[in-house]
Each structure stands twice: as C-alpha cells, then as structure tokens.
matplotlib code that plots the C-alpha trace (Angstrom):
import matplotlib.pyplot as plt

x = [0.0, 1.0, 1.6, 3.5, 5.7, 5.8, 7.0, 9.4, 11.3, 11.0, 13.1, 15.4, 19.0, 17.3, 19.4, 17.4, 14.2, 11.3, 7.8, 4.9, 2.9, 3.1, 0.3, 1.6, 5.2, 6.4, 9.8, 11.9, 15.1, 16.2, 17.8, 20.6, 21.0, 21.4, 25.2, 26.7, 27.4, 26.1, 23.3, 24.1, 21.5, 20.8, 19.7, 18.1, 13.9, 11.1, 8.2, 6.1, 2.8, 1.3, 2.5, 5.8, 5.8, 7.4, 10.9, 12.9, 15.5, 17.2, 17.9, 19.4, 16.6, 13.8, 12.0, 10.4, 9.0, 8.9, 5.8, 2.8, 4.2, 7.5, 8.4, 10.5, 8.7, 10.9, 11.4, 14.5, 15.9, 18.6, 20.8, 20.4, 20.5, 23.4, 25.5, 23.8, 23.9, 26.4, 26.5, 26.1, 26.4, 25.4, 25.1, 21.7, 18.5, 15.7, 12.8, 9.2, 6.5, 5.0, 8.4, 7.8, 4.1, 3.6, 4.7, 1.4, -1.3, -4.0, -2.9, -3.0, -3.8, -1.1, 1.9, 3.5, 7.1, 9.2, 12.4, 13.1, 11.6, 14.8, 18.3, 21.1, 22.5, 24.5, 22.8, 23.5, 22.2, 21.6, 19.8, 16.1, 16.7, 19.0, 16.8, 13.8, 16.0, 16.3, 13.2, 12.3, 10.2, 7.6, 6.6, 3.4, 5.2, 4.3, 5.0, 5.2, 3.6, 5.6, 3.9, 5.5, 5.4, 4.0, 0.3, -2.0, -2.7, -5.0, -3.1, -4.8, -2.1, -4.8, -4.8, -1.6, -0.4, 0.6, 1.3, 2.7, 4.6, 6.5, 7.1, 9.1, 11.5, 12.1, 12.1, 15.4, 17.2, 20.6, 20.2, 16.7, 18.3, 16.9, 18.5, 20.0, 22.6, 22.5, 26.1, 28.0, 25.8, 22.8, 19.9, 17.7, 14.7, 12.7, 14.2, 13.0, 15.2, 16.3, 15.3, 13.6, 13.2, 14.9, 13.6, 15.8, 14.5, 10.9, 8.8, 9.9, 6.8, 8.1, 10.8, 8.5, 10.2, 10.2, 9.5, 8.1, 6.8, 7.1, 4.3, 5.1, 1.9, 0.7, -1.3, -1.0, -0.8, -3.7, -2.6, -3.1, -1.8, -1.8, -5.8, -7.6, -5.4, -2.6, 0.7, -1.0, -0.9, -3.0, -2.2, -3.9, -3.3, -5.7, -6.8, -5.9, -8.2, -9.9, -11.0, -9.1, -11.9, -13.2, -9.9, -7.3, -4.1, -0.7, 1.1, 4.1, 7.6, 10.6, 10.8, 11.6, 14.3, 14.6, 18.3, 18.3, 20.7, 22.4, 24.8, 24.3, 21.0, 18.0, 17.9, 21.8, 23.8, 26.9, 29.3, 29.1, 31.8, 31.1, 31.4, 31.5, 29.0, 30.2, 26.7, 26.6, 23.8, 22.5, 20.4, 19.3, 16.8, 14.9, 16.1, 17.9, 20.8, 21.0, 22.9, 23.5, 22.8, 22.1, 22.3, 20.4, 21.0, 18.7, 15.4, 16.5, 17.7, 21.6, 22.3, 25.6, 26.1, 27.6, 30.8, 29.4, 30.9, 29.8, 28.2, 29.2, 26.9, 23.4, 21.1, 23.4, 22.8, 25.0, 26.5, 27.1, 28.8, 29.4, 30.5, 28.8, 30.3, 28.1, 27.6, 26.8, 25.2, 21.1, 19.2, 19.4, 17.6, 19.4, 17.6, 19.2, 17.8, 18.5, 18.2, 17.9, 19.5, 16.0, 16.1, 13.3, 14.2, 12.5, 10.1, 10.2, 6.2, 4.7, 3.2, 1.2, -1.0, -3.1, -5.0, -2.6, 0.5, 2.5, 5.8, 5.9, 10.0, 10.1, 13.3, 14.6, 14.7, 17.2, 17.2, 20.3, 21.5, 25.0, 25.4, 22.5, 19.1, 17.2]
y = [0.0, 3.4, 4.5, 1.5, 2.7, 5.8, 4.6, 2.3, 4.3, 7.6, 6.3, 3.3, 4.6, 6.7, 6.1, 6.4, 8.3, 8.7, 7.9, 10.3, 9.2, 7.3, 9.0, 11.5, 10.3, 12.2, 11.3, 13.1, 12.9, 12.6, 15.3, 13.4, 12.3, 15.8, 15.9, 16.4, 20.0, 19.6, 17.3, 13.8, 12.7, 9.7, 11.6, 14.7, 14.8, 13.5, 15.9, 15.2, 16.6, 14.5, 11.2, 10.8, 11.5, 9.1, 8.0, 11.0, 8.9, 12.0, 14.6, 16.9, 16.9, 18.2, 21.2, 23.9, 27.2, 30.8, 32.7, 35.3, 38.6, 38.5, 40.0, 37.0, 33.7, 31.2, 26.9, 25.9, 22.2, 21.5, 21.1, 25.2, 26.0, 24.4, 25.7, 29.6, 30.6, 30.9, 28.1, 28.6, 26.5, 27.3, 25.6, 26.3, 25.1, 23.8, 23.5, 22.3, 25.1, 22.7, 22.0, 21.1, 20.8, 17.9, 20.7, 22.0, 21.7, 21.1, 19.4, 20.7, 19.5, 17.7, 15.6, 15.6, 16.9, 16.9, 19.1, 16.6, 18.7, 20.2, 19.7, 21.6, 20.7, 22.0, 23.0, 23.7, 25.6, 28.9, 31.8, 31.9, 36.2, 35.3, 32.9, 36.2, 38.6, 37.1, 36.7, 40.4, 41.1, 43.2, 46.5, 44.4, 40.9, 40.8, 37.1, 34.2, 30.5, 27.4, 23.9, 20.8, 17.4, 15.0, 13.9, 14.7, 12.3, 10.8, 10.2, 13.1, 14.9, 17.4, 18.6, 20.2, 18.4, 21.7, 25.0, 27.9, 31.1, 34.6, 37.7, 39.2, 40.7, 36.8, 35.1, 38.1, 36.9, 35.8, 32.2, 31.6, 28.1, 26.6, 23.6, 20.1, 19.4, 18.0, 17.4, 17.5, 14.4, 15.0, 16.0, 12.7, 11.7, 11.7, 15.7, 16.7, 15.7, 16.2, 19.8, 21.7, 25.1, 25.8, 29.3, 29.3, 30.7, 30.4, 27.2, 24.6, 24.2, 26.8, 24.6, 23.0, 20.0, 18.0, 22.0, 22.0, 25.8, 29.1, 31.2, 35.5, 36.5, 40.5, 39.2, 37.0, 33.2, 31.0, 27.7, 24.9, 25.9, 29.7, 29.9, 29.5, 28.5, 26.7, 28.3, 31.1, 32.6, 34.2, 38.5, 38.2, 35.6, 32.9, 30.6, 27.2, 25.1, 28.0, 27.0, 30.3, 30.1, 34.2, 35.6, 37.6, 35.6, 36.1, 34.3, 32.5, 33.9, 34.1, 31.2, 31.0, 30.9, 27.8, 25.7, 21.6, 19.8, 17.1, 15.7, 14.2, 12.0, 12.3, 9.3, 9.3, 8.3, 8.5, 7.0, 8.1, 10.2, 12.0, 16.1, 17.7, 17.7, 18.3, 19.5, 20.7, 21.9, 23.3, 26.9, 28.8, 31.8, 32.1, 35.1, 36.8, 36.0, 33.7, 35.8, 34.1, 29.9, 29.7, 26.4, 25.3, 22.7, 24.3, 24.8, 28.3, 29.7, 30.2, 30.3, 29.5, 31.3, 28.7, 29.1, 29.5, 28.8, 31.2, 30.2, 29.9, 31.6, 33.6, 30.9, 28.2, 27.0, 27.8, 25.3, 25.7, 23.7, 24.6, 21.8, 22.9, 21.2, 18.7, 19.3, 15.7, 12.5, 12.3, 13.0, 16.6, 18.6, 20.0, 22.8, 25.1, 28.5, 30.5, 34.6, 35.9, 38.9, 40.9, 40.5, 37.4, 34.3, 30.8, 29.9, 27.4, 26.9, 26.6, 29.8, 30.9, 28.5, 27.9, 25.3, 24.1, 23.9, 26.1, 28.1, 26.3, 27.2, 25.9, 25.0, 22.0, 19.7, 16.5, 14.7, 12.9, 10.6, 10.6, 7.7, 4.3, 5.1, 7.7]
z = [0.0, -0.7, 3.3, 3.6, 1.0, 2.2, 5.8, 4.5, 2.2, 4.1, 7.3, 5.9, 6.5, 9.8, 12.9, 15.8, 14.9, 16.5, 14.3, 15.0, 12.1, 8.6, 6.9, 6.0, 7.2, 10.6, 12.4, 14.9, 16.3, 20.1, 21.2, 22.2, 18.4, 17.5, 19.3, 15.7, 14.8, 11.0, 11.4, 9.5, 7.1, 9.0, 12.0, 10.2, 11.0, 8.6, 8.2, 5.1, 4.2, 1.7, 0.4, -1.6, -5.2, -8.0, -7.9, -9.8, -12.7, -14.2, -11.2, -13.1, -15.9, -13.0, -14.0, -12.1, -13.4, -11.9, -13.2, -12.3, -11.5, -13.3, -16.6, -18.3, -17.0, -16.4, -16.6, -15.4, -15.2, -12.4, -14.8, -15.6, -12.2, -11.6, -14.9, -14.6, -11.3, -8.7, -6.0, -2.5, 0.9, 4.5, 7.0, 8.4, 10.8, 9.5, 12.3, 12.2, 12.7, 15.6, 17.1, 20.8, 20.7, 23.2, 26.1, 25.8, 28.2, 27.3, 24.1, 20.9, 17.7, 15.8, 15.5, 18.8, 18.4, 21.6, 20.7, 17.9, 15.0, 13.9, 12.7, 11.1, 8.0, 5.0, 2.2, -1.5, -4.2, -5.6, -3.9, -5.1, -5.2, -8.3, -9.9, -9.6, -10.9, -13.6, -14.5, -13.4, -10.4, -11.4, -9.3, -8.3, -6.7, -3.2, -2.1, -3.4, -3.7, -3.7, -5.1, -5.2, -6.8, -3.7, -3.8, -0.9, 2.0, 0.5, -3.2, -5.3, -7.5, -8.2, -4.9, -3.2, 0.0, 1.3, -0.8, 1.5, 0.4, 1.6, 1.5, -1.7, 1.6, 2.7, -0.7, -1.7, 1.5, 0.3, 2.5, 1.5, -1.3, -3.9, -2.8, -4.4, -2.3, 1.5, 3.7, 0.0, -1.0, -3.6, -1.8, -0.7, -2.2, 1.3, 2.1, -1.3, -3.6, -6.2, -5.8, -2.6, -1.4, 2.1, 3.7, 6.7, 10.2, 9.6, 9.9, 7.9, 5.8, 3.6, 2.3, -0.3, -1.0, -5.0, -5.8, -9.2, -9.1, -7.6, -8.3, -7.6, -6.5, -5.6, -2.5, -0.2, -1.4, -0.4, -0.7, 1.6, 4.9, 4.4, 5.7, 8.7, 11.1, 10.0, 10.8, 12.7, 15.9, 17.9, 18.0, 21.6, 24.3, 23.9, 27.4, 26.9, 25.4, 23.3, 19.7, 18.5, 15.7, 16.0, 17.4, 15.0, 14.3, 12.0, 9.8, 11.8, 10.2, 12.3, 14.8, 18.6, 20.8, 21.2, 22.8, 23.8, 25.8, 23.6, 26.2, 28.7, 27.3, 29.6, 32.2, 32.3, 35.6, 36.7, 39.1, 42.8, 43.9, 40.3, 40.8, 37.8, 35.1, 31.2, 29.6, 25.8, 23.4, 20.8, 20.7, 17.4, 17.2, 14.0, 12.2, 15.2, 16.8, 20.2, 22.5, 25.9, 26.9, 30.9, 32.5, 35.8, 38.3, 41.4, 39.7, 38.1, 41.6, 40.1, 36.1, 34.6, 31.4, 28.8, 26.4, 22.8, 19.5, 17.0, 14.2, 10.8, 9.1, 9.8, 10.3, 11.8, 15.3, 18.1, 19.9, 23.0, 26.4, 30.3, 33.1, 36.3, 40.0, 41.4, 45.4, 46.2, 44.8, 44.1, 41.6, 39.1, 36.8, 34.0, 32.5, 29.7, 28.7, 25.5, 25.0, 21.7, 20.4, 21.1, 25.2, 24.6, 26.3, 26.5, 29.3, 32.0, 31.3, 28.2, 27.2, 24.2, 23.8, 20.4, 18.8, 16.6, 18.8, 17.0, 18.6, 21.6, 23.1, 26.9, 28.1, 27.9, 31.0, 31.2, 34.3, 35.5, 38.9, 40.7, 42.3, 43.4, 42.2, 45.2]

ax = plt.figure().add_subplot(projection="3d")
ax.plot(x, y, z, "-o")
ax.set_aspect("equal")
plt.show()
C-alpha cells in the first residue's frame, strides 16, 4: 500500500528516529542524536505533508518554473540552475512550525514533536533572489507560492499536499536556497530531492520540497496551509483550550528561541563520587541571533552562562557547552535557557497557547542521577 511505501522508504538509513505518524510520514530525532554540529542525514527529521511522489531517474533533468508577477517567466531544469547561477552552501537550521508541541497543556492538535523537529545541515544551491531577478520582479510581486510534486494524503495529485509562500523581503534573503545538495551528497529523495526550497528561520513548511513551481503572486498566497489556522498565531493571548476560531491571528515567520541539551542523554547516571557535570547543546533563534545559553541545576535559583561557539553563518545553530560542580550524589535537573538577540528568552512553562501547537520554546529539561538510584 501506498503509506507502507511511504514509511518504509522515508526512514530506511534513519538512525534512531522517533515515528509520529506514517500517513503523512512524521519522524523526529532525540535530542541526544542531535550531538553532531552539522546534522548527519541519517539523523536529520522527517516531516512530510502528503505522500511521496514518483521515484525522480534524471535529477538533473527536474523542472520547475517561476511565473505570475515577473516579466520573463521562467522553466528551469537542475541542470540550468546548476551551470547559470552561482553556487552557495550554508550551514543552516531547519525547524518544524509545531516543534515542541507535546509541552502543551491542554494538548494541541497535531503531531506531537518533543524538541526533535529540527536539525542543522549543509545545504546547497543557488539563492532563489538570483533565480527572480532574472526573470524580473515586477513593481506588483508581493509574495510568493511554492507547489510541489508529492500527492496529498490521500493520493490526489490534483490537490496540493501543502502549498505555503512569503514575502518578496524573505524570498530576496541571500540564504533563503533553492536547494540540491545536502552534507555534499545529492539531496535525498525523502528531504526533497532532487530539488527543494529551504527558507531558513521560519517554519519549515516553507521549504517545499520536490519543488516543481514558484508562483510570484501580488497578494498574499492562499494555498493549503496559508488559511484558517494553519501556521498562525494568535495576535492576543488565547486561554488554553480556546477553539481560536473568532480571534485575529498572524502568519508565523521568524521562529523562537529555542536551545536543547544534547549531552548528557536524559535518564543518564553516573558514578558516585562524580562532581563535575560536562553538559553541551545546541540553541538557534529564528532570524535573530541567540545571544546568551544559561544552565540550571537548582530549579533556576543560580544560572551559569555557557561558552558559545559562534556560528558559521546567519542561520546556523550555536552550539554551546558549560561543566557545572556537582555538590553531592542524588538526583538533578538540568535545564538550559537561550536569550535571543531581542532580550526574549525561552520559558520554564509553556506559554502561548493555540489550537494548533505552533511556537511552543520551553526550556529544555534532562534529568540525571550521581550515584545508586534515590
């Protein structure tokens, strides 16, 4: 059966995932699988909308067009993108619009992502601004519309599994890829290959994977998941539980703070006698910049600020490690905490709560043991 297919070719070579659903096909990755400071393929996250397209034969004979509000419409093949524009890499975080969900209460609707929703890999291509100027924006283009090649969830290729778009601003962002490369191996047929759009920063339902179009609109797009309420928040706070049904919302763009502990792995213990606690992470902050990691043993009553490496590029994660002294055996809470470069930090508590479970950022908690079980 189709789903069947879709599970079994969408996480063979996985190492580790976590399955959230195999119609459409939804996997994440424990954060302690996300140690690596470019994310191997093996380990990156599975979020599909619909189910997969056909097997692609001739990657670099793909097409995709650019048309609507452009003077010179355009259909390119990989093989054009690759020998007419210039190349680019960066290294940068891709992230699930509902990454960390399952920390609401009450629940929301949707797969339940833990912090597992993400990685951070290197990407190749060209920048999509290239590709538009040269087919001439005209005075009118105010966003655009991205369709790809994968069926919806229930098999229709008339429909579009999920069709989202941006503003002109985003879509002329040097790092926002059209993308056919993946860790300097051809990108992989289950993250889109052989071609996919990669709008770093903002959800990751942007990043229309098997893209076969981009459509420059002068309005807003209204594809499937631009309406209602997907990938919207609230403009006011909502109570928990609320339908959000008759209440304004936004489109979500930039993401949140958001910082995980990768070592040590939840449940971990160490020898008694142990003192000294080596923790490391991971923190990244939609389009701003992450500007201090804090580290908690005592329930937040003393922070220690962590030593960060600084990122490659705009859009990279931050990674980040502290070792803390350890005042006797028993049992401890690690939490870590992540500031952006606005003064915004993440909570201990969920907060913002909406149907949907979008842009949910609470800290990260690992527990740990020194010493015989307590």
């Amino acid at each position: 059966m189709e789903h069947k297919r879709e599970e079994r070719e969408g996480l063979e070579g996985k190492d580790g995932l976590s399955l959230l659903g195999d119609v459409p096909l939804v996997a994440e990755t424990p954060e302690e699988l996300l140690d690596d400071e470019t994310t191997p393929i093996a380990r990156f996250f599975v979020r599909n909308n619909g189910l997969l397209p056909e097997p692609v034969m001739d990657a670099d004979g793909w097409t995709f067009t650019v048309d609507g509000e452009v003077e010179h419409p355009l259909s390119l093949s990989l093989a054009d993108l690759k020998s007419r524009f210039p190349h680019k890499t960066f290294r940068m975080v891709l992230e699930c619009g509902g990454n960390g969900r399952s920390f609401f209460e009450p629940k929301a609707e949707g797969n339940p992502w833990t912090n597992g929703g993400v990685g951070c890999a290197e990407w190749t291509g060209v920048s999509l601004a290239d590709v538009l100027r040269e087919a001439g924006l005209k005075e009118s283009a105010l966003f655009t519309g991205h369709f790809g090649a994968d069926p919806d969830k229930h098999g229709s290729r008339e429909h579009q599994a999920m069709s989202r778009g941006v503003p002109i601003a985003k879509a002329l962002e040097e790092h926002t890829l059209l993308v056919w490369g993946m860790n300097g191996e051809p990108l992989p047929f289950i993250h889109g290959g052989p071609l996919r759009l990669v709008v770093p920063g903002w959800p990751g339902s942007l990043s229309q994977k098997w893209l076969k179009r981009i459509w420059v609109r002068d309005r807003e797009h209204d594809g499937p998941g631009m309406t209602g309420l997907s990938y919207r928040l609230p403009v006011r706070p909502l109570a928990p539980g609320s339908d959000g049904r008759d209440v304004e919302n936004r489109i979500i763009e930039s993401m949140p703070v958001r910082s995980i502990v990768t070592a040590p792995a939840d449940g971990s213990r160490y020898p008694a006698g142990t003192r000294s606690l080596a923790i490391r992470g991971a923190a990244w902050a939609g389009d701003d910049a992450v500007a201090r990691v804090e580290v908690t043993l005592d329930g937040g009553a003393t922070w220690t600020e962590a030593a960060m490496t600084p990122p490659r590029n705009r859009y990279d994660w931050t990674r980040w490690q502290v070792s803390l002294a350890l005042p006797e055996d028993g049992f401890y809470e690690i939490f870590a905490r992540a500031t952006d470069s606005t003064g915004r930090a993440q909570p201990f508590r969920a907060a913002n709560w909406n149907p949907n479970g979008y842009g949910c950022n609470v800290m990260h908690r690992v527990a740990v043991t020194v010493g015989p079980e307590v």
